[in-house]
C-alpha positions as CSV (number, residue, x, y, z in Angstrom):
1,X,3.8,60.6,51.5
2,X,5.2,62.9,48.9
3,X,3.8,65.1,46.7
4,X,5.4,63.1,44.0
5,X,4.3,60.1,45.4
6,X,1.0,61.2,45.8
7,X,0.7,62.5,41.9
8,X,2.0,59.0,40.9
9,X,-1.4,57.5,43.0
10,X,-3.6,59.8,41.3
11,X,-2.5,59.0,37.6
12,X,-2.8,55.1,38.5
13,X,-6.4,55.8,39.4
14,X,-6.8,58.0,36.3
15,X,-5.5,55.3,33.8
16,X,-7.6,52.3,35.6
17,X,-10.6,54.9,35.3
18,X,-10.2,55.6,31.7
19,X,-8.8,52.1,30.8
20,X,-12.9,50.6,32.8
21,X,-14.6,53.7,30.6
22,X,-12.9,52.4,27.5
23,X,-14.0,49.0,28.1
24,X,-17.4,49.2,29.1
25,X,-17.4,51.2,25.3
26,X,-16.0,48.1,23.9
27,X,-18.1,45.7,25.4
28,X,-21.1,47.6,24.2
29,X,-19.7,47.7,20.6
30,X,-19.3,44.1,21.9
31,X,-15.6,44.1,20.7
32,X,-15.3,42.0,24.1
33,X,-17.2,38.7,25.0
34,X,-18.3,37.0,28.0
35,X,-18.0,38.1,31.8
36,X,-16.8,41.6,32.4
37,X,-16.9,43.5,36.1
38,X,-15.8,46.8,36.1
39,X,-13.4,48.6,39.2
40,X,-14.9,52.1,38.6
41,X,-15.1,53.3,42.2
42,X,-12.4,50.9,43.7
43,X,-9.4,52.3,42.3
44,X,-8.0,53.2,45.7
45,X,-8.2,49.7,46.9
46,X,-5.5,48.4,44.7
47,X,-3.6,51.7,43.8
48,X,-3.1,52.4,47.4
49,X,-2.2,49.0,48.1
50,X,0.0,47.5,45.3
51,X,2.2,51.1,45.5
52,X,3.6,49.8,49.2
53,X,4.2,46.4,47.4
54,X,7.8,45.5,46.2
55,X,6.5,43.6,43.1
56,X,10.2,42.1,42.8
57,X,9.5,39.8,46.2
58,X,5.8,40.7,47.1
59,X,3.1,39.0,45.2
60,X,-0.8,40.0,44.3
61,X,-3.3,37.0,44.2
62,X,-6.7,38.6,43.3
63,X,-10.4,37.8,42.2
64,X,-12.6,38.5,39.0
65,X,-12.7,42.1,39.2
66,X,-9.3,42.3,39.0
67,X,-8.7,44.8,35.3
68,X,-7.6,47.6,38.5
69,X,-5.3,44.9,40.0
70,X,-3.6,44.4,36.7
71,X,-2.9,47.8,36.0
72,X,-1.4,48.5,39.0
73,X,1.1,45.8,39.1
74,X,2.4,47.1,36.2
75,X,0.9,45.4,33.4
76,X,0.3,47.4,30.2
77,X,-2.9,48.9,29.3
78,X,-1.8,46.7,25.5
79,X,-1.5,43.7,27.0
80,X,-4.9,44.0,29.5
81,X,-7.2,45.4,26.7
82,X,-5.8,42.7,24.2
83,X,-6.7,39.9,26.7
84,X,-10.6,41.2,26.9
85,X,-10.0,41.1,23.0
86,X,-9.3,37.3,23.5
87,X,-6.1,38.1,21.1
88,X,-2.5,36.6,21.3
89,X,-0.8,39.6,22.2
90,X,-2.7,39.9,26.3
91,X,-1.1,39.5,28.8
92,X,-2.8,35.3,29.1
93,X,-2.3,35.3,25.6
94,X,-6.0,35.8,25.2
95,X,-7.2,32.6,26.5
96,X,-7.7,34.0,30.0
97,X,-9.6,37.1,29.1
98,X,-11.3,39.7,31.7
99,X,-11.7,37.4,35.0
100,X,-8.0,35.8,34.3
101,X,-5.4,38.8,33.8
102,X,-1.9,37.1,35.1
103,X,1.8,38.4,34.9
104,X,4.0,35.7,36.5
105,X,7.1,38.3,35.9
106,X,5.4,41.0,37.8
107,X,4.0,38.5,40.4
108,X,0.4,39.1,39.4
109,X,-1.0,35.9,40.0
110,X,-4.5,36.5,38.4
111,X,-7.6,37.0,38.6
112,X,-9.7,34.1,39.4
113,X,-13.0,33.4,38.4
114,X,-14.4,31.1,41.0
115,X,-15.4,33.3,44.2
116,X,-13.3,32.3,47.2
117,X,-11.5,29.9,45.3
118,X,-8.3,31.9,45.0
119,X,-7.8,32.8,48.6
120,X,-6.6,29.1,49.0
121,X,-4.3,29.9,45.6
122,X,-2.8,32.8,48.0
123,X,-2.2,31.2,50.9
124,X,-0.2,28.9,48.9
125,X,2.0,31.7,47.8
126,X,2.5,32.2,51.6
127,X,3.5,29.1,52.4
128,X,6.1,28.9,49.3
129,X,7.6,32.1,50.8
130,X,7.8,30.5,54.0
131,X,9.1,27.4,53.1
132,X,12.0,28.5,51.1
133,X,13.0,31.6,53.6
134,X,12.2,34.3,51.2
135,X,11.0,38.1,52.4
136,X,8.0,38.0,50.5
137,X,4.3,39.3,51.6
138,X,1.4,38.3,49.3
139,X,-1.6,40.6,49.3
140,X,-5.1,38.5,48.4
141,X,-8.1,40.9,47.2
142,X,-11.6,39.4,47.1
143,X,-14.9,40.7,47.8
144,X,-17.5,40.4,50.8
145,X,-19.1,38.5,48.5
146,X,-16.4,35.3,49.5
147,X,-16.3,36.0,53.0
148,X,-18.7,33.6,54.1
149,X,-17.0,30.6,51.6
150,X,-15.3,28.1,54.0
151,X,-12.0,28.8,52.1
152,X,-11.5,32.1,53.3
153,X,-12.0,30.6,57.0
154,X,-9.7,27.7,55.9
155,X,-7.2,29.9,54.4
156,X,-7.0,32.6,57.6
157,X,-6.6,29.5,60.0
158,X,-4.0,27.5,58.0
159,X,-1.8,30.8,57.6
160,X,-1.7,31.7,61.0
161,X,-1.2,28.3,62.5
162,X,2.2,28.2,59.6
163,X,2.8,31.5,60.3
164,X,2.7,33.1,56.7
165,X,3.3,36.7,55.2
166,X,-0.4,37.4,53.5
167,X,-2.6,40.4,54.2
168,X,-6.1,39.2,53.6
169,X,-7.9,42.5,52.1
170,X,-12.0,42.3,51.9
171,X,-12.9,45.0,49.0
172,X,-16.1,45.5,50.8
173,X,-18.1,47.4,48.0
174,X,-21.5,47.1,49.9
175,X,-22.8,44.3,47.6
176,X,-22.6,40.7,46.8
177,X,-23.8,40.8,43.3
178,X,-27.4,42.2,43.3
179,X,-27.6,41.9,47.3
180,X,-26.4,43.8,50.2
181,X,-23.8,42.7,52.6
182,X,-25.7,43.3,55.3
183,X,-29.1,41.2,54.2
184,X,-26.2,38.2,54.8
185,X,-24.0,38.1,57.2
186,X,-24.6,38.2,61.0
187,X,-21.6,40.4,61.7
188,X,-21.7,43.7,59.3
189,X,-18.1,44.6,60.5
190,X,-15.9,42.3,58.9
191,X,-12.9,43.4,60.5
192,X,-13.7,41.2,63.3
193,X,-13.8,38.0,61.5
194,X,-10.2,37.2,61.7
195,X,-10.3,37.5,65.4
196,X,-11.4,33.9,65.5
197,X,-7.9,32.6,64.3
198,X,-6.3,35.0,66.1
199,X,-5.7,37.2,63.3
200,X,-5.7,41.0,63.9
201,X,-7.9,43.2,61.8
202,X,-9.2,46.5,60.7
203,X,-11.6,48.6,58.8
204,X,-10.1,50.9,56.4
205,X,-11.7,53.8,54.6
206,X,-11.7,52.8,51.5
207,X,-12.0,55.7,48.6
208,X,-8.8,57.4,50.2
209,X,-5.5,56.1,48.6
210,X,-3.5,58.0,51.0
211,X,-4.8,56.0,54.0
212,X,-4.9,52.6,52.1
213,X,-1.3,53.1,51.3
214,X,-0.2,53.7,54.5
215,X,-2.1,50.9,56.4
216,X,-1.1,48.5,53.8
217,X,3.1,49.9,53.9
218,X,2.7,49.7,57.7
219,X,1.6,45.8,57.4
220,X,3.7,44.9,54.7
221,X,6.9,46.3,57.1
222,X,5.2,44.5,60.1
223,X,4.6,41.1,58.8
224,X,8.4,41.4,57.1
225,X,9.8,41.7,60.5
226,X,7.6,39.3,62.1
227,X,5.7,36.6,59.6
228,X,2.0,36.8,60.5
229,X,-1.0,37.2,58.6
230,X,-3.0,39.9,58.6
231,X,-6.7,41.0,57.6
232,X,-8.4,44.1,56.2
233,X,-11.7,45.0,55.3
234,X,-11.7,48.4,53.0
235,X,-14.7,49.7,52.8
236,X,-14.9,51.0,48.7
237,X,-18.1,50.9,46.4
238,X,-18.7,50.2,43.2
239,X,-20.1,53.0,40.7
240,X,-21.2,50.0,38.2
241,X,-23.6,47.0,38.1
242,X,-22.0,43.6,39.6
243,X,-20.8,43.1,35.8
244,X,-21.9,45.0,32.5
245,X,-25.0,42.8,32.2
246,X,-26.4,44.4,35.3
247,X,-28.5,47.5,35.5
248,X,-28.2,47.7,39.6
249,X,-31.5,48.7,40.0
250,X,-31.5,47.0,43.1
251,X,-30.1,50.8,45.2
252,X,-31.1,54.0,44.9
253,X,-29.8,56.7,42.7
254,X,-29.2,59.3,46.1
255,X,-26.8,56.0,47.4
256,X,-25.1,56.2,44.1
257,X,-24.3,60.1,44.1
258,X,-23.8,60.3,47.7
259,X,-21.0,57.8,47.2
260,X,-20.1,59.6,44.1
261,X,-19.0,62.8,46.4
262,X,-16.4,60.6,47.9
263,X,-14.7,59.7,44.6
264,X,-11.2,58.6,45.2
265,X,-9.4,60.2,42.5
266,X,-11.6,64.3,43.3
267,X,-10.6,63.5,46.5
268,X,-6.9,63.2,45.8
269,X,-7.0,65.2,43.1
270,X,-8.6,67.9,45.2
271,X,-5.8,67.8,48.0
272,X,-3.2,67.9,45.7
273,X,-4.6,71.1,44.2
274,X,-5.3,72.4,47.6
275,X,-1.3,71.7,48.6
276,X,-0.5,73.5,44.8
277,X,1.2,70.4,44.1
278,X,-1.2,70.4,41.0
279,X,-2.6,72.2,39.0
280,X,-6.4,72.2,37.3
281,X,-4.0,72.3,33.8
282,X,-1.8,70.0,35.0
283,X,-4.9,67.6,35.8
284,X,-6.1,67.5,33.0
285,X,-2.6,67.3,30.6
286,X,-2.7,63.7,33.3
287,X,-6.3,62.6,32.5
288,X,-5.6,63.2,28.4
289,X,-2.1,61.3,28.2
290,X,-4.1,58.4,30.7
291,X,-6.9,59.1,28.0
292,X,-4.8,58.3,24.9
293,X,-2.7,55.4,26.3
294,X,-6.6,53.5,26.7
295,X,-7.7,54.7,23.1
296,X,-4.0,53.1,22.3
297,X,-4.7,50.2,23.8
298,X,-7.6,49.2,22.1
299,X,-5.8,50.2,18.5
300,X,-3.3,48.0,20.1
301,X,-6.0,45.0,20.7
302,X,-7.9,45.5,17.7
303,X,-4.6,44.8,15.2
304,X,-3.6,42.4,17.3
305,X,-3.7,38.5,15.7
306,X,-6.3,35.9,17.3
307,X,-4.5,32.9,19.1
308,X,-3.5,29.8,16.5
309,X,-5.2,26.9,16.8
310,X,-1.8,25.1,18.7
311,X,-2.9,27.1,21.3
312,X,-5.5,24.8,22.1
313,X,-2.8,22.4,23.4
314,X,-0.3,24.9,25.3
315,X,-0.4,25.8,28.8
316,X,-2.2,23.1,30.0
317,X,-1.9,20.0,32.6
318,X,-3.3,17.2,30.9
């Protein structure tokens, strides 16, 4: 990659970090309601990902944990924080808020609350690509905590008996909720799992951008060439509880610091600064303009006007 390139990584992981800090503070101050799972520690995953996505043919179909996700499609740091405000002005005009952040223009097709249940949705997205001859690739995020739902199985089969452009990614962050992966599943590398539909897969190392990005443009260029899914497990951890109601006492504080000396954005910040494509200074001017684009975004959300009561009745089926 280029340095540029790589800078443009870094500050995407910067604003999704300060954008999680700013609204765990909220939640606290509880200024937001109801479910709220924090990507502190993922950033990578999507970052790394979405940047080898052309968002104007390419689509991202994700889970609950999905505030990262959002910002890196595009979607402003306004429009997020003022949907986990429940206000008009987010980007699902506050009816979705945290676990249902969607852009159709930017082909962010949420967030999704019910594990597994999206994968499905994505597959979908595949098939519509398919079907009308388009050069589209869908990426579908969710965690190890779905792998084991007969969707995904259901999914991975149906795609590559049709054929379809979607690259399956496993976040693998070590723990389904409170418990971890390992406890269970019979088969700890979930790589493998996609063998049985004759899907190829691989483990990626998770908390480096660099390597996510280039696995994900080298698949994306693959399955545009020839339309096949593909799978993924990236291997990232989660700094946070399961959501913000959970303490995580269930691991051990050397786990948690030992992960925390492979922190995606020291690591690229590190070999930036190592290459003198960046500076300490030039670090932190980054971190404080990512810094005042979340405080912002919750002035942003906090003046923003609650949705009318005719919202009850739009953007529904029935």
């Amino acid at each position: 990659m280029e340095k540029k390139e790589m800078k443009t990584l870094l500050r995407k992981m910067l604003l999704i970090r300060r954008f999680e800090e700013k609204a765990a503070q909220m939640y606290g101050l509880r200024k937001i309601g109801g479910f709220c799972h924090l990507y502190i520690g993922q950033e990578a995953v999507a970052v790394g990902a979405i940047s080898a996505l052309d968002l104007e043919k390419d689509y991202v179909v994700t889970a609950y944990r999905d505030h990262g996700h959002a910002l890196a499609c595009g979607i402003s740091p306004d429009a997020v924080m003022a949907e986990l405000f429940g206000k008009r002005t987010g980007c699902s005009k506050g009816k979705g808020g945290s676990m249902h952040l969607f852009d159709a223009g930017l082909h962010m097709l949420g967030g999704n609350g019910i594990v597994g249940a999206h994968i499905p949705v994505a597959t979908g997205v595949g098939l519509s690509i398919r079907n009308k001859n388009e050069d589209g690739v869908v990426l579908c995020f969710f965690g190890d905590g779905a792998i084991h739902q007969g969707s995904f199985h259901e999914s991975l089969n149906m795609a590559k008996i049709w054929g379809l452009p979607v690259i399956y990614i496993c976040e693998n962050n070590q723990y389904g909720m409170g418990t971890d992966f390992k406890r269970v599943s019979s088969v700890t590398d979930f790589s493998v799992m996609g063998a049985s539909y004759g899907i190829a897969g691989k483990q990626v190392k998770g908390m480096d951008a660099i390597e996510v990005h280039e696995t994900i443009r080298k698949a994306v260029s693959s399955i545009r060439k020839e339309k096949k899914p593909l799978f993924f497990e990236i291997k990232t951890y989660r700094y946070k509880g399961h959501s913000m109601s959970d303490p995580a006492k269930y691991r051990t504080k050397e786990e948690l610091e030992e992960y925390k000396r492979q922190d995606p954005i020291l690591l690229l910040k590190e070999r930036l600064i190592e290459d003198k494509s960046l500076s300490e200074e030039g670090y932190k001017a980054m971190d404080g303009e990512c810094k005042s684009a979340c405080d912002a975004s919750v002035k942003f959300a906090e003046e923003s006007p609650k949705p009318g009561f005719n919202e009850l009745y739009t953007d529904i089926y029935a």
